[in-house]
C-alpha positions in Angstrom: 33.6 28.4 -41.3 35.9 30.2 -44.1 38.2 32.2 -42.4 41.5 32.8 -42.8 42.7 35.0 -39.9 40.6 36.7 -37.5 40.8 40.8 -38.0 38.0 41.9 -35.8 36.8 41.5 -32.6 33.4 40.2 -34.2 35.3 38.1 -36.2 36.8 36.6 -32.9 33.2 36.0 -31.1 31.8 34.1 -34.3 35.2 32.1 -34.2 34.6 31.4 -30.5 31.1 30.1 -31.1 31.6 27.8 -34.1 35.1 26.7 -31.8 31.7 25.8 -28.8 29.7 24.8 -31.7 33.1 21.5 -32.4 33.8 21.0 -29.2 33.6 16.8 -28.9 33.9 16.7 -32.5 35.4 12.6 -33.8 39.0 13.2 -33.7 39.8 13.1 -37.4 36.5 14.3 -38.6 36.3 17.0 -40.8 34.6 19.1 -38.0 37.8 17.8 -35.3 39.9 19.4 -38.3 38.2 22.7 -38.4 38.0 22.7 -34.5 41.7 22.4 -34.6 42.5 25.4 -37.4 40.2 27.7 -35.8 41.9 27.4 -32.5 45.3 28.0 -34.3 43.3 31.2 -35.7 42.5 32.3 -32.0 45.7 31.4 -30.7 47.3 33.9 -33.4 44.5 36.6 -32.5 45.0 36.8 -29.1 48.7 36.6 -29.6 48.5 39.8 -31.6 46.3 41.2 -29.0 48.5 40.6 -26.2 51.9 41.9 -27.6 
């Protein structure tokens, strides 16, 4: 998934389904590294969201 930062709440739900989509990904697998920037991205959402 190309995303940079998460602007909408669709956005937020595909985000949330690709993050389901990695979970048990190889740690240091190209799919572990995506798992891991897209949770930053949510983390920075829902921050935003919350303040």
């Amino acid at each position: 998934m190309d995303i940079e930062v998460i602007t909408t709440e669709e956005e937020y739900q595909a985000v949330l389904q690709r993050i389901d989509e990695l979970m048990g990904a190889s740690k240091g697998s190209p799919e572990y590294e995506e798992l891991q920037r897209l949770t930053d991205l949510v983390e920075d959402y829902e921050d935003k969201l919350c303040s």
